[in-house]
N, C-alpha and C positions, 0 to 999 in steps of 0.2 A: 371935350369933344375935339376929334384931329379930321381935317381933310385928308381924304384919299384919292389913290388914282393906282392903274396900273399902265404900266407901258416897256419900252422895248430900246434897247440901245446898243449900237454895234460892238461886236468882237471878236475878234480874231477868227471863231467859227461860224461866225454869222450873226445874231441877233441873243442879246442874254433876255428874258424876259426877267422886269420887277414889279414889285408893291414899294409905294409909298407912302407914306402919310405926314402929314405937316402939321401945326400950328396955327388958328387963326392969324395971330400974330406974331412977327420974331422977337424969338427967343436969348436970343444971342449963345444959344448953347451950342457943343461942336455935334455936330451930325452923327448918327450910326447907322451901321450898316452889319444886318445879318447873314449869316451864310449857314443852308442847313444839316440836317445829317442825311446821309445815304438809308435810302433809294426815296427820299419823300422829295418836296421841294418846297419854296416858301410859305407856300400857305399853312404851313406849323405854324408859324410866328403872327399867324393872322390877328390874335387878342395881344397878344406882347408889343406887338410893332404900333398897332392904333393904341394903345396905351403910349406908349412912349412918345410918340406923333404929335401926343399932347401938349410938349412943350420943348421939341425939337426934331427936325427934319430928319426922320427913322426911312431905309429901305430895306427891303428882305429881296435879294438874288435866287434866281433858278440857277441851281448850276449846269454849266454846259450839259447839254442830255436827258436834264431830268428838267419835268415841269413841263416848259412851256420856250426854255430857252433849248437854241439850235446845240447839237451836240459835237465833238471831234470825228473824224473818220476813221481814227483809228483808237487805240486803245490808251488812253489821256495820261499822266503823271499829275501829282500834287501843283509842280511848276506849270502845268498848261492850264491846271483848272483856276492857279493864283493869277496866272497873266492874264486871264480872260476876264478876271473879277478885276483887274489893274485896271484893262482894257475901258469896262463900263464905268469906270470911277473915273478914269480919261474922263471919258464920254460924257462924264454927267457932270464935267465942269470941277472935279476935286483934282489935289497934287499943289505942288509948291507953287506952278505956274498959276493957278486958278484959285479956289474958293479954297484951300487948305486940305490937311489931312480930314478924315472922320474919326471916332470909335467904331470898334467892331466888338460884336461878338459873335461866336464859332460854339456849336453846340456839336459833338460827335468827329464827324468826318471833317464840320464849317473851323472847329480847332485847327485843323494840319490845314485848310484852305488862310484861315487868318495869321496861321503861325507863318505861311512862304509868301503870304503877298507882304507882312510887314518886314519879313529879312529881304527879300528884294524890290520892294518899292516900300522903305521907310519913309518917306515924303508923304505918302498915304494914307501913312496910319499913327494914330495919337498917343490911343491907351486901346487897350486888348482884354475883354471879356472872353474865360472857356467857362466850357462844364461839359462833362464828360468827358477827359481824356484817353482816346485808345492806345494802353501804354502796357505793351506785352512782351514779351521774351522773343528773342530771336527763331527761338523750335516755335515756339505756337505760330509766329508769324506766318513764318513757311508753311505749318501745316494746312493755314487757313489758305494760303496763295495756291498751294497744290489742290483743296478742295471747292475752288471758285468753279461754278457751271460755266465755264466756257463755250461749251460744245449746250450748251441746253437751246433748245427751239421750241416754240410755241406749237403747242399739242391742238389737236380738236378737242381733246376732254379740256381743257381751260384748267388743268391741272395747278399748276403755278399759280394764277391767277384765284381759282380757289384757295390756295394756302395760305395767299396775301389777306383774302377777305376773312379769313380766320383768326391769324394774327393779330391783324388791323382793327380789325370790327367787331367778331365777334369772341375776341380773346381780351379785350379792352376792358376799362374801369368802367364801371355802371355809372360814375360820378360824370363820363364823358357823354354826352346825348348823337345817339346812334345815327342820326342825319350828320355833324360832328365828325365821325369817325367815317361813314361814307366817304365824304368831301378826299378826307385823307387817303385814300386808299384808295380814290379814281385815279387822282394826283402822282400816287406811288405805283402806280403801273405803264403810265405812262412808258418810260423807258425800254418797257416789254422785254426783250432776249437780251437785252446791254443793260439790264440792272447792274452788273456787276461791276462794269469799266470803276465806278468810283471807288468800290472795295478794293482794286487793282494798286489804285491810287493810292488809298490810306496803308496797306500793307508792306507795301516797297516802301513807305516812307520811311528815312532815316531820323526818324522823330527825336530820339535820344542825342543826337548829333546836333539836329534845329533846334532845340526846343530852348538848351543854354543859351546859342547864342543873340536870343532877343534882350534887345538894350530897352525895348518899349515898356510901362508899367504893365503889368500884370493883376487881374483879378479873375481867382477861380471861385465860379458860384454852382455847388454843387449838392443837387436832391440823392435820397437816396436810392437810386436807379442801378441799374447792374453794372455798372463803370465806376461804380463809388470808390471800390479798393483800386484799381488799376488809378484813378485820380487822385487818391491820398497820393500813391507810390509815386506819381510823376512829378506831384509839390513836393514831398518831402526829397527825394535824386535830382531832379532836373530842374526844378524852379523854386527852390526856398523860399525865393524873397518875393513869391506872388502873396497877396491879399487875395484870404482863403475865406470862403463863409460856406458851413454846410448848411442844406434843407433839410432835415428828418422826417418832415411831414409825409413828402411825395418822394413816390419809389417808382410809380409806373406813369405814362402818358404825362411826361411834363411838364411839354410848354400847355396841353388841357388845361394844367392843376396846377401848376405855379408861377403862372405867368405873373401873377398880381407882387412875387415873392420877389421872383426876377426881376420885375420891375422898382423895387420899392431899394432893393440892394446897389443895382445896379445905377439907380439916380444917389443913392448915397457917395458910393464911390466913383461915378464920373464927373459930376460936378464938385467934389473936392479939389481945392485949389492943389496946387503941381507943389511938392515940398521945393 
């Protein structure tokens, strides 16, 4: 059992909103920190996080715009959404000057957020958990940045909004309980016409350029969801020398269905001692 709490901590655009969860008592383990995928916000990681809380100081971040934290005014980069997430690890007492770096891990979008806050504030970060890597060709990339809704505004028919709950809820695993996928899907609306700003972000990114040059340990924990092949390709081009583990069980909804997997991996390889 892990204490929780949620709360709010300055940055750069105002207030990030998080989850926490702790330890009755310390652990002496190093801390992590989640960051999620586009357009949800932390409350995916609501069963992974109080798992891990178990037996070390876990948080899950909103990212700027999405959730519950203050968003940018304009249209964000990788690097504003990394310095923001810098910003509340400031804030919350981590960095060289303070309580030390965390772990992260980065599921989706939270990967290129965890990948630019460790190449520019390596003091931050330890060792580095992905899954899911969005690792595509230069054409698809553009094609996707050309067909971003830009110009979309919210309808009276709640059109959009209808597709989310579709998607979301009622296009979900039966295995997820529909109160469950609710939660998710109030959460992912939030952002309403600016869903897109963080797809902005992952799509300009020069992933293939960042991704070599992290000096930090790497582990890819990876289900078999629709990012599977794009993730093989990014270990095998860009990061050889990550520690790779697939999931075969789980294809769809996750952190729903394998939080327990993620956890049980993920405490393997971050409490391994440093070679």
């Amino acid at each position: 059992m892990s204490n929780y709490q949620r709360g709010y901590v300055d940055c750069r655009f105002g207030q990030i909103h998080y989850h926490r969860a702790w330890p009755a008592t310390g652990s002496g383990r190093t801390p992590l920190a989640f960051f999620h995928q586009n357009h949800k916000s932390a409350f995916e990681y609501d069963m992974l996080l109080r798992e891990m809380g178990r037996d070390r100081e876990s948080l899950a971040f909103d990212t700027p715009g999405y959730g519950y934290s203050d968003g940018p005014p304009d249209v964000p980069t990788m690097a504003d959404f990394a310095g923001a997430m810098a910003d509340a690890l400031d804030g919350l007492g981590f960095g060289a000057g303070g309580k030390g770096a965390v772990d992260v891990f980065g599921l989706h979008t939270g990967v290129l957020i965890a990948t630019e806050l460790a190449l520019t504030r390596p003091d931050l970060v330890r060792r580095i958990v992905m899954s899911g890597v969005p690792y595509r060709s230069p054409e698809t990339r553009r094609e996707i940045l050309e067909s971003l809704p830009r110009d979309q505004k919210l309808t009276e028919d709640g059109a959009w909004i209808k597709d989310r709950w579709q998607v979301l809820v009622a296009d979900r695993s039966k295995d997820v309980p529909l109160e469950r996928a609710a939660r998710v899907f109030a959460e992912a609306i939030r952002p309403l016409d600016k869903h897109w700003y963080a797809y902005d972000a992952v799509w300009n990114y020069p992933l293939a350029e960042r991704l070599p040059q992290l000096v930090h340990p790497v582990a890819i924990l990876q289900t078999h969801e629709p990012l599977l092949d794009e993730t093989r390709r990014a270990h095998a081009e860009l990061l050889p020398q990550a520690h790779f583990v697939e999931i075969p069980e789980v294809q769809v909804n996750i952190l729903e269905l394998a939080w327990k997997q993620f956890a049980r991996e993920m405490r393997l390889w971050l409490d391994k001692p440093a070679p």
